[in-house]
N, CA, C and O atoms as a DFTB+ gen file, in Angstrom:
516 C
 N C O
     1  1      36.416      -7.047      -1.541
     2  2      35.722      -8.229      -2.011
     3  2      35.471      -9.133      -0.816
     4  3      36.298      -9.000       0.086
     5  1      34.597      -9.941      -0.635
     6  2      33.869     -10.300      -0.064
     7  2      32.784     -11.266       0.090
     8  3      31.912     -11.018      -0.742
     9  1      32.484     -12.296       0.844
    10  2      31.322     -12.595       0.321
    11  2      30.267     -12.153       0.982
    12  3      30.163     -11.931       2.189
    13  1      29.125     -11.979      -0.256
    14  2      27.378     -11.558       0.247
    15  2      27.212     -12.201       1.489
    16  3      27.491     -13.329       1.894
    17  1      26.574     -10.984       2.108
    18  2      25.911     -11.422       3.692
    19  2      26.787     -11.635       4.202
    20  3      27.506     -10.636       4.151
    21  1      27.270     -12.466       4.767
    22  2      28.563     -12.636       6.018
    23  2      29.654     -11.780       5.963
    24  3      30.310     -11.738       7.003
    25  1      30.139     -10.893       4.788
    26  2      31.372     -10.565       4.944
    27  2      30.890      -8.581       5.083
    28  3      31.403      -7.626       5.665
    29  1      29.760      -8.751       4.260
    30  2      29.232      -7.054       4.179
    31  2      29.277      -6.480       5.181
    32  3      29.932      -5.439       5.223
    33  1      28.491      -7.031       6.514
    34  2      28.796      -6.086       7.678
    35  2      30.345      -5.484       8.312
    36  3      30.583      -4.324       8.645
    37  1      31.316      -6.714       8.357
    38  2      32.917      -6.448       8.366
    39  2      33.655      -5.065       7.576
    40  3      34.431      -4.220       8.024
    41  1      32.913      -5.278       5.903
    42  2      33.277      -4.061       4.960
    43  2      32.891      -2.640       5.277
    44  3      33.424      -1.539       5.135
    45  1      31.513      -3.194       5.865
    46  2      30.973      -1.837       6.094
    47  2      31.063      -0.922       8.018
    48  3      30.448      -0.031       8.603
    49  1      32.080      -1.756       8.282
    50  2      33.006      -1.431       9.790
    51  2      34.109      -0.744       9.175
    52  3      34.420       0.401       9.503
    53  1      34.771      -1.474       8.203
    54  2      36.221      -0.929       7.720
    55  2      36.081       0.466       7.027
    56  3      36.883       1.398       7.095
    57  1      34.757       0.410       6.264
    58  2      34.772       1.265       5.088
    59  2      34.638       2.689       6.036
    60  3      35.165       3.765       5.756
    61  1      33.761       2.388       7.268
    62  2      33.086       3.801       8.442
    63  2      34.285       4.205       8.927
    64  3      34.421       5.363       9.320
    65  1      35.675       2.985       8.978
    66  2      36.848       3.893       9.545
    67  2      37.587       4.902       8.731
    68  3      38.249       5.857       9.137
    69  1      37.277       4.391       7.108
    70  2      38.010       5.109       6.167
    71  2      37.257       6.639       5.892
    72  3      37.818       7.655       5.481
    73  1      35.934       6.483       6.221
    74  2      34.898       7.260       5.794
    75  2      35.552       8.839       5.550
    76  3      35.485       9.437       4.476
    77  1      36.107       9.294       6.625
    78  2      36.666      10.933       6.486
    79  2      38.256      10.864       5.655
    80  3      39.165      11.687       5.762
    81  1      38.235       9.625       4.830
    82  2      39.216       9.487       3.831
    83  2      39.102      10.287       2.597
    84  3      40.092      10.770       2.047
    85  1      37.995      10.416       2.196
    86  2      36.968      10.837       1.102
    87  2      37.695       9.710      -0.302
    88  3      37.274      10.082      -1.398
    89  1      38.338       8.888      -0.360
    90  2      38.170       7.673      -1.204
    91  2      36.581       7.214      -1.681
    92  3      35.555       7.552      -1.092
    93  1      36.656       6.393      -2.851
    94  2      35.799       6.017      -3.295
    95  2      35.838       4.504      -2.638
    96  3      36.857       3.853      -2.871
    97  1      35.035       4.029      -2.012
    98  2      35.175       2.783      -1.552
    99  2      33.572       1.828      -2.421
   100  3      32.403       2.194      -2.540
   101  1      34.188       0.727      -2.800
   102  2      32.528      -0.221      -2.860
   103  2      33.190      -1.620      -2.200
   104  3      34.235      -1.947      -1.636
   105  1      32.277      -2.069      -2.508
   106  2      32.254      -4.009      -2.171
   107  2      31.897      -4.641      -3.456
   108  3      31.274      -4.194      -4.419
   109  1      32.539      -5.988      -3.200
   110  2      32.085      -6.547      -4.811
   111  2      32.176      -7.907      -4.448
   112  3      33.089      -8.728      -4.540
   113  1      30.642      -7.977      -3.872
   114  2      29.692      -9.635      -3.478
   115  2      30.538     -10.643      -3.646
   116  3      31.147     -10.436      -4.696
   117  1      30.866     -11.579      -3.169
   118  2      31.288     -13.086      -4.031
   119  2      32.345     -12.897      -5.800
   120  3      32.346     -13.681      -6.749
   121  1      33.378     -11.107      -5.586
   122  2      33.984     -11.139      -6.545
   123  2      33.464     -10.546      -7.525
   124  3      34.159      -9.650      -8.003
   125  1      32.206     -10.783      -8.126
   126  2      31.338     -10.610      -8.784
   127  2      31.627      -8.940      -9.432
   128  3      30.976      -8.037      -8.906
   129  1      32.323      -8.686     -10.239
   130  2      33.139      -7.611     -10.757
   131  2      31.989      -6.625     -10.822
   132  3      31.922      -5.581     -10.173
   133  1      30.602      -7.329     -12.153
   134  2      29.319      -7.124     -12.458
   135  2      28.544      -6.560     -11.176
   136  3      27.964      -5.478     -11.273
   137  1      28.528      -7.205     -10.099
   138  2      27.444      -6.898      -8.924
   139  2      28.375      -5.715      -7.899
   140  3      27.892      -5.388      -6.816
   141  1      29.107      -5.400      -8.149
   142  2      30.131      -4.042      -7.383
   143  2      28.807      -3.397      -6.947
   144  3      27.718      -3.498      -7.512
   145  1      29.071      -2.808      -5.986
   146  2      28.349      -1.712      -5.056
   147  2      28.883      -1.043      -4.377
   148  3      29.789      -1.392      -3.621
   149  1      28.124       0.846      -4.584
   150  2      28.772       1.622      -3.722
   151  2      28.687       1.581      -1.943
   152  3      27.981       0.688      -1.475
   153  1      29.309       2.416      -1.082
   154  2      29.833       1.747      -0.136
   155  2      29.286       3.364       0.520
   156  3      30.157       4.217       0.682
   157  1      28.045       3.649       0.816
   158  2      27.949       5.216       1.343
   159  2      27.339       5.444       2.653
   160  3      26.432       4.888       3.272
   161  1      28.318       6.690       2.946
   162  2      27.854       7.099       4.707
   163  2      26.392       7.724       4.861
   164  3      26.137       8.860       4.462
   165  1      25.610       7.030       5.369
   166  2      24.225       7.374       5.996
   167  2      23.995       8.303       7.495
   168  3      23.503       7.978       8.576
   169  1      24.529       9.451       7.052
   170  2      24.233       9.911       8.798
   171  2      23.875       9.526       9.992
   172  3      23.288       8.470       9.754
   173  1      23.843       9.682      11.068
   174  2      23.607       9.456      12.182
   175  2      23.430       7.397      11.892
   176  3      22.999       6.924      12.943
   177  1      23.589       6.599      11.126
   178  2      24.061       5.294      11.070
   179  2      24.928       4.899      10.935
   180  3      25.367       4.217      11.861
   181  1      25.642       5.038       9.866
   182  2      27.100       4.453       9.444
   183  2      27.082       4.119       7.846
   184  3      26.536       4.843       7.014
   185  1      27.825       2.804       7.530
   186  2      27.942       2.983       6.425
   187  2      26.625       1.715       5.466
   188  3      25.920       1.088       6.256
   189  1      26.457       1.517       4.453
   190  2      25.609       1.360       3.803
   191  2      26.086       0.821       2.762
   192  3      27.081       1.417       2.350
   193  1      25.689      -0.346       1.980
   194  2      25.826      -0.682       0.681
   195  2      24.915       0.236      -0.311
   196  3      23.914       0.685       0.247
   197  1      25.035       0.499      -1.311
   198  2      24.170       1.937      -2.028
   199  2      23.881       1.019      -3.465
   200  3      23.646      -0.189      -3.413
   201  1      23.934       1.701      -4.591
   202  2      23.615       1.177      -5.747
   203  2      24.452       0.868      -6.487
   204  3      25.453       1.026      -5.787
   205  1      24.828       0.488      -7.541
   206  2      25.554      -0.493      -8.386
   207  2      26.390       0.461      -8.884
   208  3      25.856       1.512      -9.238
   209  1      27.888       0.323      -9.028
   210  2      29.061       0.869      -9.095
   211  2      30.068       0.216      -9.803
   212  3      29.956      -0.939     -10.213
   213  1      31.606       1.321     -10.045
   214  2      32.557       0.180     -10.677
   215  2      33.539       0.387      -9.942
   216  3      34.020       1.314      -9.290
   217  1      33.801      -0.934     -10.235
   218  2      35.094      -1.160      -9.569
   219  2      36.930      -0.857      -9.678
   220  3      37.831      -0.897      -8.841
   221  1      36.885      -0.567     -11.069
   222  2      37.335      -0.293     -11.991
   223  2      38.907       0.506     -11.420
   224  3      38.675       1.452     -10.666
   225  1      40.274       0.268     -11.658
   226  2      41.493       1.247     -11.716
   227  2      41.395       1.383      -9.790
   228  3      41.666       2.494      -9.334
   229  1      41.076       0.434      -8.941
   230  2      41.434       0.214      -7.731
   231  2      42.437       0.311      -7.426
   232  3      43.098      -0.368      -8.212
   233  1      43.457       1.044      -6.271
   234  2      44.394       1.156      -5.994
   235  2      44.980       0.049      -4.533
   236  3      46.103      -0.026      -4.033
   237  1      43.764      -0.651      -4.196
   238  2      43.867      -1.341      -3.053
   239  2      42.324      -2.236      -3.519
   240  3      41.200      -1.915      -3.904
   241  1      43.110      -3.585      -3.197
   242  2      41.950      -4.445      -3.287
   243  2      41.586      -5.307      -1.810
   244  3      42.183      -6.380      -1.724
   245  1      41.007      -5.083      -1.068
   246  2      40.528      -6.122       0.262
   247  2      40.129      -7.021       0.266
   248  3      38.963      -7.293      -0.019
   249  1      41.094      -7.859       0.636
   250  2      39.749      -9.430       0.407
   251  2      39.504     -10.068       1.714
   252  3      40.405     -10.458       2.457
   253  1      38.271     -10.155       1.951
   254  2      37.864     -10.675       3.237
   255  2      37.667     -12.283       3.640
   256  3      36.679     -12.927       3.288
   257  1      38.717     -12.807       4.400
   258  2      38.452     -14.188       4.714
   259  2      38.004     -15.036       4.277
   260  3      38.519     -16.082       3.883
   261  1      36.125     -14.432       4.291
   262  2      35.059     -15.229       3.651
   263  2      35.101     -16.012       2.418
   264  3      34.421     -17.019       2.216
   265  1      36.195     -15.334       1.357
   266  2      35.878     -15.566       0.253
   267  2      36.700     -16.878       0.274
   268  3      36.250     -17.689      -0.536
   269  1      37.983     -17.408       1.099
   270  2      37.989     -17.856       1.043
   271  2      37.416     -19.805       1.697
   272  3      37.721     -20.948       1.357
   273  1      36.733     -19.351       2.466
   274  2      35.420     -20.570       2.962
   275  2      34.873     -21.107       2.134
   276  3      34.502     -20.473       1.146
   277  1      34.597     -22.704       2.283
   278  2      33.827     -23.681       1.497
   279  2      32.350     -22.903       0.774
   280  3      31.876     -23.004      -0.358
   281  1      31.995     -22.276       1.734
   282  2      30.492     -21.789       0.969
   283  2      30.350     -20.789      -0.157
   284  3      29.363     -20.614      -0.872
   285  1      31.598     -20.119      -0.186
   286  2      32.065     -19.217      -1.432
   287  2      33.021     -20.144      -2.601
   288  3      34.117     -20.681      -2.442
   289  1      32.105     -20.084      -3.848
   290  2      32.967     -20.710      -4.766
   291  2      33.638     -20.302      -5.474
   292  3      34.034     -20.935      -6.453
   293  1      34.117     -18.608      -5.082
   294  2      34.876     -18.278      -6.074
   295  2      36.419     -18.713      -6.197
   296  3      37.018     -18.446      -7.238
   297  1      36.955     -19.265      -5.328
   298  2      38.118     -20.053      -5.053
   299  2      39.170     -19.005      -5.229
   300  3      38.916     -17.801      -5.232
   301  1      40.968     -19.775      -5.449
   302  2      41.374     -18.956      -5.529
   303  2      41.769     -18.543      -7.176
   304  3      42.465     -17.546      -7.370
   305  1      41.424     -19.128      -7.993
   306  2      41.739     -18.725      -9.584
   307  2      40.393     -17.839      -9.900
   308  3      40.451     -17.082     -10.869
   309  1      39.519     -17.880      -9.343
   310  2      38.424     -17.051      -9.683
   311  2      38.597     -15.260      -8.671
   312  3      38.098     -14.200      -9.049
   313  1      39.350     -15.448      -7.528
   314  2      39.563     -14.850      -6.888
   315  2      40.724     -13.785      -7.926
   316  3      40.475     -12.823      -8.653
   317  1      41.875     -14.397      -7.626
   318  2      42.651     -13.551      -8.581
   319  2      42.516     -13.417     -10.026
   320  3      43.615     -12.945     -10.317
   321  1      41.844     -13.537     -11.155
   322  2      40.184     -12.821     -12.213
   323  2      39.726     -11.929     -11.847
   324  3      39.477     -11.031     -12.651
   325  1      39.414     -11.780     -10.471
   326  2      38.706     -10.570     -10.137
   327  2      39.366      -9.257      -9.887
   328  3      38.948      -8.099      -9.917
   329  1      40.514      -9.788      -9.635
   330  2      41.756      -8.577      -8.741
   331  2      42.062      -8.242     -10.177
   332  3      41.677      -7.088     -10.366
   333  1      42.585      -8.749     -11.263
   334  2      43.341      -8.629     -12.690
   335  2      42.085      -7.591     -12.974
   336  3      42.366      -6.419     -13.229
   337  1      40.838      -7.968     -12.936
   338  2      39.944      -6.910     -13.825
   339  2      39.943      -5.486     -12.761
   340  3      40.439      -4.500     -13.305
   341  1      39.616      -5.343     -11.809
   342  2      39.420      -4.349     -11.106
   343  2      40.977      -3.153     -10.582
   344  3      41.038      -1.945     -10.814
   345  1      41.978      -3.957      -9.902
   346  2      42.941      -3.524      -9.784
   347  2      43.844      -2.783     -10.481
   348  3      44.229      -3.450     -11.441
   349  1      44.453      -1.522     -10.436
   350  2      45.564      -1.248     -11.424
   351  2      46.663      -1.690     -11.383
   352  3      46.795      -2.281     -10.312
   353  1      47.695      -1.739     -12.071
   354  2      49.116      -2.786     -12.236
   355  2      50.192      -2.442     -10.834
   356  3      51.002      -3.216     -10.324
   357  1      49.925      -1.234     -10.500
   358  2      50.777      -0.690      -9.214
   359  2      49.791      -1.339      -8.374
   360  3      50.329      -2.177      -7.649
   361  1      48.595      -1.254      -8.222
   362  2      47.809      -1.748      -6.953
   363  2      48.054      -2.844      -5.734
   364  3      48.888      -3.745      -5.820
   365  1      47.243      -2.639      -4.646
   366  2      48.137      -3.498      -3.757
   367  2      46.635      -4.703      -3.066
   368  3      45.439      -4.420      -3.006
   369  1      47.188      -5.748      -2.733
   370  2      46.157      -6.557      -2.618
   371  2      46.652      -6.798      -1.016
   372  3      47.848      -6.933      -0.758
   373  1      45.428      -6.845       0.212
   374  2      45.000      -6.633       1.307
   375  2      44.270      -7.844       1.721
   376  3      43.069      -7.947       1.472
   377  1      44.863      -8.683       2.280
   378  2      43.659      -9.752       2.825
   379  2      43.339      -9.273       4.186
   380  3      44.187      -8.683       4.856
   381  1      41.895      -9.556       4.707
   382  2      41.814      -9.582       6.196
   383  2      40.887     -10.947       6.200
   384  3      40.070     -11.354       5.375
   385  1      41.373     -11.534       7.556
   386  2      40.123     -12.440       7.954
   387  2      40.898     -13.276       9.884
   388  3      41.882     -13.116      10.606
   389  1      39.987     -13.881       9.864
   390  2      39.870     -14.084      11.562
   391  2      40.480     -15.955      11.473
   392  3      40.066     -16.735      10.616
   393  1      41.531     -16.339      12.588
   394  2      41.686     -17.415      12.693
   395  2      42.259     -17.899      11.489
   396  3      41.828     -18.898      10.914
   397  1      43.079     -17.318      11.148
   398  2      44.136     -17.939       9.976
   399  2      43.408     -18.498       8.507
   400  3      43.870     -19.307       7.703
   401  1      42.393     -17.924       8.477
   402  2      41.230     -18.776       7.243
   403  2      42.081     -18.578       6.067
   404  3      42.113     -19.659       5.480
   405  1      42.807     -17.679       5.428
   406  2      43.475     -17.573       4.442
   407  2      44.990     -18.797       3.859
   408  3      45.285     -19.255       2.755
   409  1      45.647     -18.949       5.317
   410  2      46.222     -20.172       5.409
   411  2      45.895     -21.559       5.401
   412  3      46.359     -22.393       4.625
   413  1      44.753     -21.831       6.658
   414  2      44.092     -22.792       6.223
   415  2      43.646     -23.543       4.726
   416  3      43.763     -24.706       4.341
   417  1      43.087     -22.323       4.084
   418  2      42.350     -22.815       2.689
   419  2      43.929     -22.650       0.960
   420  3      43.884     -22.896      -0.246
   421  1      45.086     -22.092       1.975
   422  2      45.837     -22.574       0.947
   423  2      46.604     -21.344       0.161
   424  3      47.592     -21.237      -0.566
   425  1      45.586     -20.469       0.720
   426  2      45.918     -19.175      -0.667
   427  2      47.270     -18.363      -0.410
   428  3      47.584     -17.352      -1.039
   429  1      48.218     -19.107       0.869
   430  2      49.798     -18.128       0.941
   431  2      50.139     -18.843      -0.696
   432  3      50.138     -19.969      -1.195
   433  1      50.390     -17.560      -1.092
   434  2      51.373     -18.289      -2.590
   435  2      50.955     -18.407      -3.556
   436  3      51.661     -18.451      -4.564
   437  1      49.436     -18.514      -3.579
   438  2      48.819     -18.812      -4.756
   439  2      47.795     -17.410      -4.397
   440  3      46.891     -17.591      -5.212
   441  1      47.565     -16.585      -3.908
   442  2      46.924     -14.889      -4.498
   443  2      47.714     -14.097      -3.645
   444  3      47.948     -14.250      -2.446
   445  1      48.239     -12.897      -4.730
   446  2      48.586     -12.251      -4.520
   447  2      48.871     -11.043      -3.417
   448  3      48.917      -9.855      -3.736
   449  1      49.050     -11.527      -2.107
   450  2      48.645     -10.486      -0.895
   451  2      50.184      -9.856      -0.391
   452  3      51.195     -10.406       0.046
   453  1      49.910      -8.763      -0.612
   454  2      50.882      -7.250       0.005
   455  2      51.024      -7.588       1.229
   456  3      52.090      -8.064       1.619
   457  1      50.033      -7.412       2.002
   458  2      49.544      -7.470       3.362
   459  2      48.350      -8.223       3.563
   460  3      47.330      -8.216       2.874
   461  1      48.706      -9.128       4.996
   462  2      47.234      -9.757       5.564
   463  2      47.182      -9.657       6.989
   464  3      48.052     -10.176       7.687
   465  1      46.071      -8.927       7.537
   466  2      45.741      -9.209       8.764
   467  2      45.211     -10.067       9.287
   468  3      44.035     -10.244       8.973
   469  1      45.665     -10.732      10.035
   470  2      44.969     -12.086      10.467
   471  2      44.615     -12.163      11.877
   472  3      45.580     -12.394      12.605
   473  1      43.138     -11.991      12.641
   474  2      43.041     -11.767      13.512
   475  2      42.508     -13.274      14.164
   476  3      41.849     -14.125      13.566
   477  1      43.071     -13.329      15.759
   478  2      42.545     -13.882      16.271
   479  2      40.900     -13.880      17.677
   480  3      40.499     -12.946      18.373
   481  1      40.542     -14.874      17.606
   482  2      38.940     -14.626      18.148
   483  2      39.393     -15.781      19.862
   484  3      39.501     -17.001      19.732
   485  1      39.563     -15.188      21.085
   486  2      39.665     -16.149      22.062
   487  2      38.569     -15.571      22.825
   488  3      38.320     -14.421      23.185
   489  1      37.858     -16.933      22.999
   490  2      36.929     -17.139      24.168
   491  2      37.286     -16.540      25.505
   492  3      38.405     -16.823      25.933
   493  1      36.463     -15.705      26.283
   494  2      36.647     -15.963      27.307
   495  2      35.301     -16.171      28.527
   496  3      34.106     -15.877      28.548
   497  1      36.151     -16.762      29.359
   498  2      35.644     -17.420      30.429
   499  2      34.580     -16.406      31.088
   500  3      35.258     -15.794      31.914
   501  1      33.025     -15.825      31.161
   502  2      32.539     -15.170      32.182
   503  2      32.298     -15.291      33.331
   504  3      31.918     -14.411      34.103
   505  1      32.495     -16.373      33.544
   506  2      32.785     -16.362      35.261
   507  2      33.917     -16.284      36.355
   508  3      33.966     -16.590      37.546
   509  1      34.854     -15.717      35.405
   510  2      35.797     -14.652      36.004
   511  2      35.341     -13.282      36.414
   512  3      35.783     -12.553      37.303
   513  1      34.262     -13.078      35.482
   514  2      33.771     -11.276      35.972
   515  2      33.076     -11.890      37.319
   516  3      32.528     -11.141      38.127
């Protein structure tokens, strides 16, 4: 999960590493259980958002940073709605996002995360090369 546009390209990096997993992988826009999409390898490109899919008995749910940013309103009670419908009861919930965005906006404690990767982004200087 994810949000539309900003977060799709990220999914569709992760999904190209899983690719020789043979898992069923999709994305699901802004949460949006309804708007799920499949997640398929395009030869000699990579990976691809495809046509409308379910989400349905997930064994791992990803949630990408984005969702939690001001410009995504699914917040975090709309966020975990989405995990309850899609996820199965063993399932495990996965945050990733860059620069602590998941802390920032609040969600240690209040959604459910197994695991979160939290990456950092440092500048560097080119006029060292």
């Amino acid at each position: 999960m994810g949000c539309a546009g900003t977060c799709l390209p990220f999914i569709e990096l992760f999904a190209f590493v899983l690719r020789e997993s043979h898992v069923e992988q999709v994305f699901v826009p802004d949460g949006i259980v309804e708007n799920t999409h499949s997640l398929r390898l395009v030869e000699g490109i990579g990976i691809q958002a495809g046509d409308t899919a379910s989400a349905k008995d997930a064994d791992f749910v990803v949630l990408l940073g984005g969702l939690s940013m001001p410009q995504c309103t699914l917040g975090i009670e709309g966020t975990n709605e989405s995990i309850k419908k899609v996820m199965k009861p063993e399932g495990k919930v996965v945050g990733v996002c860059f620069m602590s965005m998941f802390e920032k906006a609040c969600w240690y404690g209040n959604v459910p995360f197994d695991t979160v990767i939290d990456a950092s982004i440092e500048p560097i200087n080119v006029q060292k090369f």
